[in-house]
N, C-alpha and C positions, 0 to 999 in steps of 0.2 A: 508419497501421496500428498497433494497443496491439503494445508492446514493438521498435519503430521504433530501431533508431540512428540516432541523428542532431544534429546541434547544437542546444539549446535556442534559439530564438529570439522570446522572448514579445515584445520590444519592437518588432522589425521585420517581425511579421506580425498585423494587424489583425487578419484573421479567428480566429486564436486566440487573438488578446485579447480579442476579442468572446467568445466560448465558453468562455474564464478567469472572465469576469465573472456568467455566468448562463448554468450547465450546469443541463439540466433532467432529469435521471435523476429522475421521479417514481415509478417503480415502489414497490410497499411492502416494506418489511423484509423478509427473507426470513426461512422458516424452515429450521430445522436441529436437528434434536435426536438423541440416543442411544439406543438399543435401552433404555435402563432408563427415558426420559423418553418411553413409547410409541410412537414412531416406529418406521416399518419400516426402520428400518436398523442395519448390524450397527454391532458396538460396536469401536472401534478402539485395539489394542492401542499404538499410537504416532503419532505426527505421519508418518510414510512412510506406515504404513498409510491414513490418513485423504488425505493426499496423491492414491496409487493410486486411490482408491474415486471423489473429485472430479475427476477424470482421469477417467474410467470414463464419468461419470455427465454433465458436463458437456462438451461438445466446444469450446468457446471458451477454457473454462479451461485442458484439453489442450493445443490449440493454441499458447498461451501458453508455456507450462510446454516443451513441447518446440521453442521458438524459446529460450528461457532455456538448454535445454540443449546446440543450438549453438554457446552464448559459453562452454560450461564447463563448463554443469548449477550445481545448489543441493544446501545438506542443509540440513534446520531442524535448531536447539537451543536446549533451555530453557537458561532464563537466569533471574536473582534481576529485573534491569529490564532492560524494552524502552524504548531510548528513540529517538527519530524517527528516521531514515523507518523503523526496523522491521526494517531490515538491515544488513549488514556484510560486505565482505570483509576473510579473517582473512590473517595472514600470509603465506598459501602462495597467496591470490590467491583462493580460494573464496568462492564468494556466499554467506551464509550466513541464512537467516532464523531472526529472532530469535521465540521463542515463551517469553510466562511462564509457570516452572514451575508456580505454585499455580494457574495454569488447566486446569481439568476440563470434560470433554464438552462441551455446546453451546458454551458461551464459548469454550471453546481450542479447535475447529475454526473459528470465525468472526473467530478470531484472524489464526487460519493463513492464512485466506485472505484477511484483509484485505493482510496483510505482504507474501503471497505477491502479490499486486497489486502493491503498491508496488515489488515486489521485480522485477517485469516490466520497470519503468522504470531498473534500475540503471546503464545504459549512459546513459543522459542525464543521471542525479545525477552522475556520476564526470565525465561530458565537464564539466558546468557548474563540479564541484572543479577541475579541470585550468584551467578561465580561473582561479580565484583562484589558483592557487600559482604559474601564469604571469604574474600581475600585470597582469591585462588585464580584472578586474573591480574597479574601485577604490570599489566604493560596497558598504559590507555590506547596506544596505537593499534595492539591487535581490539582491544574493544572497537576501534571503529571498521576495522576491517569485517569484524564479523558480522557486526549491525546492516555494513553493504552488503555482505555476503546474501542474509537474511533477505534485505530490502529488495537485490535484484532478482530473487526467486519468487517475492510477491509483487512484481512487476510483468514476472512473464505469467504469471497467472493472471494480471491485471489482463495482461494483453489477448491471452486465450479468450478472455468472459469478451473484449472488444471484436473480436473475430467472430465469434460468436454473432454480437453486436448487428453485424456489419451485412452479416445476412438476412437482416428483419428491415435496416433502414439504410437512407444514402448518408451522403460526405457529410464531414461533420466543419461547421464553421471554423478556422483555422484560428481564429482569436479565442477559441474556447479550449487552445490545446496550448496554452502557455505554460512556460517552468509553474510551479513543478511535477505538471503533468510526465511521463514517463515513456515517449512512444516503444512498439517493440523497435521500430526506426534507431534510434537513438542504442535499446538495449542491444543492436545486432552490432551496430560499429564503434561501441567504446566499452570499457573495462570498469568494474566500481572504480576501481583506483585512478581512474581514467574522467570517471563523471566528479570524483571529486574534487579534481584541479579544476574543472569548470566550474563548480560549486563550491570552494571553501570555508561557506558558510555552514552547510552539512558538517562538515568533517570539525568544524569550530563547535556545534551544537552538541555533538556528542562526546566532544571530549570532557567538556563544561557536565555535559550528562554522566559520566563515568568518573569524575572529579565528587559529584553529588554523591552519588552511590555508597563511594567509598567513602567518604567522609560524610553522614547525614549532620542534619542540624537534629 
């Protein structure tokens, strides 16, 4: 069930290694746009508002969103960069999702929601940090494998709430769907291990991440 607590377990269960390997989310990009980009929908004065309205509008992504707010709830905030998974908790123990400030309408709603996905999963990224600072993950390579593992499970969840999506509005502008947006396009024809030769910079940020862990300051 998306947003499951639970222990990651990619290596000791085959059938979600199999499904790791080749998720087939083929639905098409969804669209999304802003009262000034023709769409019938209103225009949102903030990330909460835009929040509410896909709440509203979407019942899976609801669903989500109000199992999230069981463990604590969330707030989005812009930020100069996002960097992986997208979220954070900040000092005081709050989920936070990260949104870039220089993004405007379609793109920064499709932001939201990609993060707000990933952000579904944060109970399973923090158990799998909890094995490294335990010292019971001694290999940084399976750390990043698992972290894909995770991420491409809250991708095709991203892309379910898009389908969803896609049934309320049209095509969504094609400059609004840049890296490191996630299509399920993309999740049907390549492998984590596959998206992270494309992206080595991923696979550089968590190991750097799992280096942290294990050794804090």
């Amino acid at each position: 069930m998306t947003d499951e607590v639970r222990p990651d377990s990619t290596r000791s269960n085959p059938t979600h290694d199999q499904t790791m390997k080749k998720l087939t989310y083929f639905t098409p990009f969804i669209a999304f746009a802003v009262t000034c980009l023709g769409a019938d929908l209103p225009t949102f004065q903030n990330d909460v508002a835009a929040d509410a309205w896909l709440r509203q509008n979407l019942p899976r992504f609801k669903q989500s969103c109000e199992n999230l707010e069981k463990r604590g709830g969330y707030e989005y905030q812009s930020v100069a960069a996002v960097s992986f998974p997208g979220f954070r908790f900040n000092n005081a123990g709050k989920l936070c999702i990260d949104v870039p400030v220089d993004l405007k309408g379609t793109a920064r709603v499709i932001r939201l929601l990609q993060n707000r996905s990933n952000a579904g999963h944060a109970a399973r990224y923090k158990l799998l940090d909890g094995e490294v600072t335990a010292g019971k993950l001694p290999d940084p390579e399976e750390y990043v494998g698992r972290c894909m593992a995770i991420y491409w499970e809250a991708m095709g969840d991203f892309g379910s709430y898009l389908a969803d999506l896609e049934k309320i509005v049209g095509a969504i502008p094609q400059d609004a769907l840049q890296f490191p947006c996630v299509s399920p396009k993309v999740l049907g024809e390549v492998t984590p291990e596959q998206y992270l030769k494309m992206h080595p910079e991923i696979a550089e940020f968590l190991r750097a991440r799992y280096l942290k862990l294990k050794s804090p300051q």
